[in-house]
Each structure stands twice: as C-alpha cells, then as structure tokens.
C-alpha positions in Angstrom: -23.7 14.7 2.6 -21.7 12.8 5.4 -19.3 14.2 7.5 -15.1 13.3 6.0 -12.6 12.7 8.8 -9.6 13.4 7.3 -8.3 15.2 9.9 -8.4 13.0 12.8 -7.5 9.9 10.8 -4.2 12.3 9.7 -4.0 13.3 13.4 -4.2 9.5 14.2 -1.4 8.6 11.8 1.0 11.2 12.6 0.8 10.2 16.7 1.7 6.7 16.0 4.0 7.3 13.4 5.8 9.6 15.9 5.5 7.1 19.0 5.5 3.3 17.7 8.8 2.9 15.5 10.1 0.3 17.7 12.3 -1.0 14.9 13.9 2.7 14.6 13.3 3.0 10.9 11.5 6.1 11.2 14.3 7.6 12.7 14.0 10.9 10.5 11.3 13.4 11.0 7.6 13.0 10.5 6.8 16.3 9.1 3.4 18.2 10.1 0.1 17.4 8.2 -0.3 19.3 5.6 -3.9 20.7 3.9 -4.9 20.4 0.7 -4.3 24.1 -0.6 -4.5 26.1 -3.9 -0.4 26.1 -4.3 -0.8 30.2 -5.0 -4.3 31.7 -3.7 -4.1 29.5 -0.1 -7.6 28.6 -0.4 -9.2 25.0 0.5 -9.5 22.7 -2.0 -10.6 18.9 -0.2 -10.0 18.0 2.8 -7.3 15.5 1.8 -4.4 15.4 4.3 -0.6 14.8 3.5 2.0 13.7 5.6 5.8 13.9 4.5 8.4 11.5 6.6 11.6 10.4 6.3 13.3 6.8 7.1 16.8 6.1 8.8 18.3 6.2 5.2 17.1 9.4 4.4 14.4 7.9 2.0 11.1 9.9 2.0 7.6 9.1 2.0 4.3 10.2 2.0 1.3 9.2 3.8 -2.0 10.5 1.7 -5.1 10.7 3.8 -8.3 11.5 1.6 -12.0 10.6 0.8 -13.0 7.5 -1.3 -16.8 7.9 -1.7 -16.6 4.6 -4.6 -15.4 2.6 -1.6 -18.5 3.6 1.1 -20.3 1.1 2.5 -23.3 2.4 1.4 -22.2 2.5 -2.3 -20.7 -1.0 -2.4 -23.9 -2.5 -1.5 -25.9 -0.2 -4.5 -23.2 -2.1 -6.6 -24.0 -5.4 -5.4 -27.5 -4.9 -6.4 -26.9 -3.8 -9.6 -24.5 -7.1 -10.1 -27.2 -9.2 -9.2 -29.7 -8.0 -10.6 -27.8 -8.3 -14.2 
C-alpha cells in the first residue's frame, strides 16, 4: 500500500487559489478544506479532500481532491500489457 497525498495536494490548491487570482474572479472566499467524514458519527472515511469557493458573481464551486488508484502509473502499464498481449 502507497502512501495518498491528499492533503498536501488540498493544501497546495487552497494556497494558490488564495494568492494567484490575478484576474479577480475569485473574489469570494475559498473556504477551508474539508475531510471526508461520516456526516453523523465524525469518523474518517478516505482521505478525499473538498474545497468549497465562491467566484465574484457569487457562483460556487468545488474543488474535489481524492485518490484514483485505476489511473497509477503502475496500473496503466499492467493494462498495456494485457492490451497487447490480446
């Protein structure tokens, strides 16, 4: 099992979102990064990240920050394989 980085990649996001909006369109708040949480019990579920923002019109987004173990390297080239050896 590998090590995830979810949380400096949200930590990442959330700096530059905060301090490169040279065009002002950000010019609503970029909320905090939020965990991945049972919504009643508080307990961990992944270690997906979310982070809620809002444009100059009032318009909100989210940025989703999560795992894609399909997409791994390592797993892309299994798949290649399998392709050619088919």
């Amino acid at each position: 099992m590998r090590l995830a980085y979810c949380d400096k990649i949200a930590d990442v996001i959330r700096k530059a979102l905060v301090k490169y909006d040279e065009d002002n369109i950000l010019n609503g708040p970029v909320g905090r990064i939020e965990w991945d949480l049972h919504p009643t019990e508080g307990y961990f579920l992944s270690p997906k990240k979310l982070i809620k923002l809002w444009d100059s019109n009032g318009k909100a987004y989210t940025v989703t920050i999560e795992e894609a173990p399909m997409l791994d390297l390592d797993e892309q080239k299994k798949f290649e394989k399998e392709v050619d050896t088919l």
